[in-house]
DRENVEXMI-996872 format. One record per residue (C-alpha): residue number from 1; residue in three letters; x, y, z. Coordinates in steps of 0.1 Angstrom, whole numbers, plus 5000, padded with zeros to 4 digits. Example, Ala and Ser with C-alpha at 12.3 -4.5 7.8 and 13.67 -1.06 7.14 Angstrom:
   resi   resn     xx     yy     zz
      1    ALA   5123   4955   5078
      2    SER   5137   4989   5071
//
This chain:
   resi   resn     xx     yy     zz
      1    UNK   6464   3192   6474
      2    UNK   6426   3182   6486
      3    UNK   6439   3170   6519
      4    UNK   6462   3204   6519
      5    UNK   6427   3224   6514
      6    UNK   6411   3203   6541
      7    UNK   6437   3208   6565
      8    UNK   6438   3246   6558
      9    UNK   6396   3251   6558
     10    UNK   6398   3229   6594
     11    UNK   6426   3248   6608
     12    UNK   6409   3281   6601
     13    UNK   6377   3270   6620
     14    UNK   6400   3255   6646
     15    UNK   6419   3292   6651
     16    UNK   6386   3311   6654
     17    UNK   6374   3291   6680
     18    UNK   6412   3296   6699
     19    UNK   6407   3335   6684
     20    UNK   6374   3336   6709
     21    UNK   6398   3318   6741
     22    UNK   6427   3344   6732
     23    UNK   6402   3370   6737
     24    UNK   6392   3360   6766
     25    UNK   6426   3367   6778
     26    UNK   6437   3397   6762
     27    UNK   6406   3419   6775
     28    UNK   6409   3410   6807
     29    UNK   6446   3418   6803
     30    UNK   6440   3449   6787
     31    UNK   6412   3461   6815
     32    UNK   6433   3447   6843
     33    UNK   6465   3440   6832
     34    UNK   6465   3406   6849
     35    UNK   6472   3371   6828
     36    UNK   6438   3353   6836
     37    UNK   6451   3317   6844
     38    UNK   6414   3309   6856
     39    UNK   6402   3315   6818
     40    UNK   6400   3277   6811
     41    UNK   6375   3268   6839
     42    UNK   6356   3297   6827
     43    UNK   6353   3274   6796
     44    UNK   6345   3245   6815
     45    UNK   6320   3259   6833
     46    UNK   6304   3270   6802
     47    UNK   6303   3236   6789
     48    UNK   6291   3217   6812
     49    UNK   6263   3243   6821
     50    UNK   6249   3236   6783
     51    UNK   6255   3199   6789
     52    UNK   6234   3197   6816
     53    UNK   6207   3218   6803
     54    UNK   6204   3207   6767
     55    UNK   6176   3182   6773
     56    UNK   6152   3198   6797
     57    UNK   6155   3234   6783
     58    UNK   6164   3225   6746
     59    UNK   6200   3230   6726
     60    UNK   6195   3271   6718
     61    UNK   6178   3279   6750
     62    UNK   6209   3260   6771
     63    UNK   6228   3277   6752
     64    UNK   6219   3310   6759
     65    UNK   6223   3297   6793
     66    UNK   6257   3287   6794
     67    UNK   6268   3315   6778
     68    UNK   6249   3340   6803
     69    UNK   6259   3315   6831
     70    UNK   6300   3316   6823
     71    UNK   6295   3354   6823
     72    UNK   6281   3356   6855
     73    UNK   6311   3334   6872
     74    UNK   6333   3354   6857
     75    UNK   6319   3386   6869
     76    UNK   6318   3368   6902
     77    UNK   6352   3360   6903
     78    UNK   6361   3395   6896
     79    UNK   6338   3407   6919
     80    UNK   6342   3387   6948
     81    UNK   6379   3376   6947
     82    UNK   6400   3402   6919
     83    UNK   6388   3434   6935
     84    UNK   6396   3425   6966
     85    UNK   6432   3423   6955
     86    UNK   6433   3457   6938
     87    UNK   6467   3472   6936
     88    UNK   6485   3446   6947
     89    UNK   6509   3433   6922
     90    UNK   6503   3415   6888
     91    UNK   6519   3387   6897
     92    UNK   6502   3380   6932
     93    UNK   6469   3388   6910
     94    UNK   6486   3360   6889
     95    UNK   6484   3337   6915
     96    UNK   6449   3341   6929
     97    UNK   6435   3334   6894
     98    UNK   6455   3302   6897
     99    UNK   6441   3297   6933
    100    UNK   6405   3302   6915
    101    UNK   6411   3281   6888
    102    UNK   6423   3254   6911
    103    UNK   6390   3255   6929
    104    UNK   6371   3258   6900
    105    UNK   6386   3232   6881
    106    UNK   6381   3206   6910
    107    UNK   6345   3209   6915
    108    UNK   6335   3209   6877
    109    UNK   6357   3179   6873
    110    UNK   6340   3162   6903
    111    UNK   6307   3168   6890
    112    UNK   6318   3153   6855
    113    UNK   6335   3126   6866
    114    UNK   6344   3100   6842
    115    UNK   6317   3106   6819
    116    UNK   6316   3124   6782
    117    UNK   6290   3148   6779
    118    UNK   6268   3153   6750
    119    UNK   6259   3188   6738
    120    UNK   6227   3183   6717
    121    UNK   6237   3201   6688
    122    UNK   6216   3202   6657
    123    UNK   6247   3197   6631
    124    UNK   6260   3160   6646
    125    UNK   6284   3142   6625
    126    UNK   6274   3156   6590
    127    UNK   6298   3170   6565
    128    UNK   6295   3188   6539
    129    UNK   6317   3182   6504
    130    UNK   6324   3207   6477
    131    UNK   6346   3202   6451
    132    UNK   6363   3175   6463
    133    UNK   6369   3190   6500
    134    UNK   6348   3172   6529
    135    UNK   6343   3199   6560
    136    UNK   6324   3187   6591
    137    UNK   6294   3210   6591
    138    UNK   6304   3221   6631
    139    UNK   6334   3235   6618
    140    UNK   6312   3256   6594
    141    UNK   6290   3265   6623
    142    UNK   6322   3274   6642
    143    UNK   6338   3295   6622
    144    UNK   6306   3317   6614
    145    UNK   6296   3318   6646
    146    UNK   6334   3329   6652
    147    UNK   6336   3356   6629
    148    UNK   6300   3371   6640
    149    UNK   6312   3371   6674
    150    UNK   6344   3389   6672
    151    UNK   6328   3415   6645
    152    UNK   6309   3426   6674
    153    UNK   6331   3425   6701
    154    UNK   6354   3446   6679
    155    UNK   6326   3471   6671
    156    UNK   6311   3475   6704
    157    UNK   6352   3479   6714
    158    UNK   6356   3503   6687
    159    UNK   6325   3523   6694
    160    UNK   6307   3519   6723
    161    UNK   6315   3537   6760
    162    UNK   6324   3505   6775
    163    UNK   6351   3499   6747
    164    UNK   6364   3536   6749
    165    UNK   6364   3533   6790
    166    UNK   6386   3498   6784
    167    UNK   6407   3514   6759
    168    UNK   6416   3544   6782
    169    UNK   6422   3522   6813
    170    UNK   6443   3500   6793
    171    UNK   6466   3531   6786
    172    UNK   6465   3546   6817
    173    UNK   6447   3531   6846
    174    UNK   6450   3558   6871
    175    UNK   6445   3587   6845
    176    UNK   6411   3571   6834
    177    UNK   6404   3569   6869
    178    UNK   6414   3604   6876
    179    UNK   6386   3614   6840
    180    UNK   6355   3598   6859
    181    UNK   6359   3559   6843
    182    UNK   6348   3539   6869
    183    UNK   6375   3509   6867
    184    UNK   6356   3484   6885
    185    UNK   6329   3486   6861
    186    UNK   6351   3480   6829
    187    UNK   6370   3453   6849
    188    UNK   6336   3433   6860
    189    UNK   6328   3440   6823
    190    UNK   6358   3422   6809
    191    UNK   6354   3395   6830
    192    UNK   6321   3388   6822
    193    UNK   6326   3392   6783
    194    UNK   6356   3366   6783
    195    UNK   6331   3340   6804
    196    UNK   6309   3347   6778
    197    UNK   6332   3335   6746
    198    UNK   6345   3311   6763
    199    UNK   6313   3290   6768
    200    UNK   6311   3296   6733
    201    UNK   6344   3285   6724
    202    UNK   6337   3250   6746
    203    UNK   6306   3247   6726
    204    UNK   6327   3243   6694
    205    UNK   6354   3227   6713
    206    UNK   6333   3199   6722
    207    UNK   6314   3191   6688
    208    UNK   6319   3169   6660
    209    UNK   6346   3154   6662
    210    UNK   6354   3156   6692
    211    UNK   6335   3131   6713
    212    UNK   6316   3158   6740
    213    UNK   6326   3176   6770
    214    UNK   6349   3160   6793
    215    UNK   6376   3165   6819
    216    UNK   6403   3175   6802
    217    UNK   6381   3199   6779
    218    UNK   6393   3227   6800
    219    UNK   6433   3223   6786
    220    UNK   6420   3231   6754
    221    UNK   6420   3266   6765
    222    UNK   6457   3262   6772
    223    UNK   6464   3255   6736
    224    UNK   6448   3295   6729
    225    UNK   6467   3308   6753
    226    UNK   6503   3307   6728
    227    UNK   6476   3323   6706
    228    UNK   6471   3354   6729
    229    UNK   6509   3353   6738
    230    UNK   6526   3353   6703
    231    UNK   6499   3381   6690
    232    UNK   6508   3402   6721
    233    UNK   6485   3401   6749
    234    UNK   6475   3436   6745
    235    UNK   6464   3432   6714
    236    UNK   6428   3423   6701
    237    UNK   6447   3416   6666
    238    UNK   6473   3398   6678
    239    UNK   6445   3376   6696
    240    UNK   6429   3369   6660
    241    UNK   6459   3364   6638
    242    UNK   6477   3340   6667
    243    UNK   6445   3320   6669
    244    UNK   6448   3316   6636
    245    UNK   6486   3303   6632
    246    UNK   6479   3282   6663
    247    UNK   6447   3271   6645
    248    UNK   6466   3258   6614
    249    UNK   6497   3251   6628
    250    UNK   6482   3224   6644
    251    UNK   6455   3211   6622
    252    UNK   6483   3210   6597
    253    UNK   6511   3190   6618
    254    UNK   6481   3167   6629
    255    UNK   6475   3160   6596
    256    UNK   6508   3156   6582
    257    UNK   6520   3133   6614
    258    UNK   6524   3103   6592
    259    UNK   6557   3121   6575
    260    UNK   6571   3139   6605
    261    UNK   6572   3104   6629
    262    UNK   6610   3119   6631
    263    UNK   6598   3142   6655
    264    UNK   6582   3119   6675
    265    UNK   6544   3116   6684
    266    UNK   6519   3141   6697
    267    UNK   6535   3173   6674
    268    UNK   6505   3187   6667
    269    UNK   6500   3193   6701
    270    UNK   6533   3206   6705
    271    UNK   6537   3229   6675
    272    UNK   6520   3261   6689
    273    UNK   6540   3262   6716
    274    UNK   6570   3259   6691
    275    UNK   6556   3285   6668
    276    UNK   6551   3307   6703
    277    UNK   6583   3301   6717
    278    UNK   6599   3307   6678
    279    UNK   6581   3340   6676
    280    UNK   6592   3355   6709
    281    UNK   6626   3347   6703
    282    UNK   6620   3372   6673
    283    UNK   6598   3397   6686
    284    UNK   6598   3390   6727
    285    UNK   6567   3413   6728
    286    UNK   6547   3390   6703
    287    UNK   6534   3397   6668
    288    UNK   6513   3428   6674
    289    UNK   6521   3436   6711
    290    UNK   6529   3468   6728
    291    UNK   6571   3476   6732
    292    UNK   6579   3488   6766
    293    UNK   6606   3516   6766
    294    UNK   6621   3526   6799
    295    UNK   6639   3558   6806
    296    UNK   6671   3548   6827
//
């Protein structure tokens, strides 16, 4: 039952963290209506700008840094490659973040190299035990820092103009246009928000346990994306609750490897994508998504 509870408590910190990724994607989805396959070297980016910077500037001053710094190469991306391909179709849109994430991608890793990077955080290896349950204290950090993050993001979406000019584009792009809602402003604004919580998400990602940033850091963001596609990728729910199952779907099958060896090895990195692919089978528009109905 104790290694049940541990499980559970490291999943839940696990799926905020993807919660923060699937995010990322649904409000740039929502603002744009384009699947952001670029979103991982976003992360990345934000990673290794607070790897760098750790020593000379200090861990909280870096970052600040990295998170302002991911922001701004999403907001560059947007503004010097996505507008550019306004009203062109989402799957050509598709494809260029692809293109950018290819050229992203390639120059981080090149500047990484082989190497693992340290972050400099303050928490390190310790844990913390209560009643009989031992939790790393960067999963603590993680999941408070999670939950802070989206309560704003959700207010400010709930109540401030930017949030009500996203909402209204995401129901009707050329009607909000049409009501004075600049579009390129709330689309250079989602980009730069999902840069923003995904240097924050590579932060966590990159922590105790895990040994620091490294190449392959950015497929982490991968994992979230069954997160933002089984919650709907409209939805700034569905983004929570999916990070969450893909969170403890996989902290649990990691954990309980040993007994499924049936299954062969490497299940926990497969079961959100089984728990995706089982929940669009059921509901092809994902947990909280929007139904399409078309008049024939």
């Amino acid at each position: 039952m104790t290694t049940f509870a541990e499980l559970l408590l490291n999943g839940v910190s696990l799926g905020s963290v993807y919660a923060l990724i699937a995010l990322g994607f649904v409000v740039i989805f929502r603002a744009t209506e384009v699947v952001n396959f670029a979103h991982a070297s976003l992360l990345l980016a934000g990673g290794y700008a607070i790897a760098v910077l750790h020593e000379p500037l200090g861990f909280w001053p870096a970052v600040a840094v990295g998170i302002g710094g991911a922001a701004l190469v999403g907001a560059a991306v947007e503004f010097l490659v996505m507008r550019r391909y306004r009203g062109r179709d989402q799957s050509v849109l598709a494809i260029v973040t692809i293109g950018v994430d290819i050229l992203l991608a390639t120059e981080l890793t090149r500047r990484i190299g082989t190497d693992i990077l340290a972050l400099g955080d303050p928490w390190g290896d310790a844990v913390v035990t209560f009643g009989g349950i031992s939790i790393a204290e960067t999963r603590i950090a993680a999941l408070l820092a999670a939950a802070l993050l989206i309560t704003a993001f959700l207010l400010a979406f709930r109540y401030t103009s930017w949030g009500v000019a996203m909402r209204a584009a995401a129901e009707n792009q050329e009607t909000a246009a049409l009501m004075g809602i600049r579009l390129g402003r709330v689309s250079l604004g989602a980009w730069a928000v999902a840069g923003g919580l995904a240097a924050v998400a590579a932060l966590f990602l990159t922590v105790f346990p895990t040994p620091g940033l490294e190449r392959s850091t950015s497929l982490a963001a991968m994992k979230a994306f069954p997160a933002a596609i089984l919650g709907g990728l409209d939805s700034t729910t569905g983004a929570l609750v999916g990070g969450l199952l893909v969170g403890i779907t996989e902290a649990l099958a990691t954990g309980y490897q040993g007994d499924l060896t049936f299954l062969g090895r490497g299940i926990g990195d497969l079961a959100p994508y089984l728990v995706m692919v089982a929940v669009l089978l059921i509901r092809p528009a994902g947990l909280f998504g929007t139904k399409e109905l078309a008049r024939v």
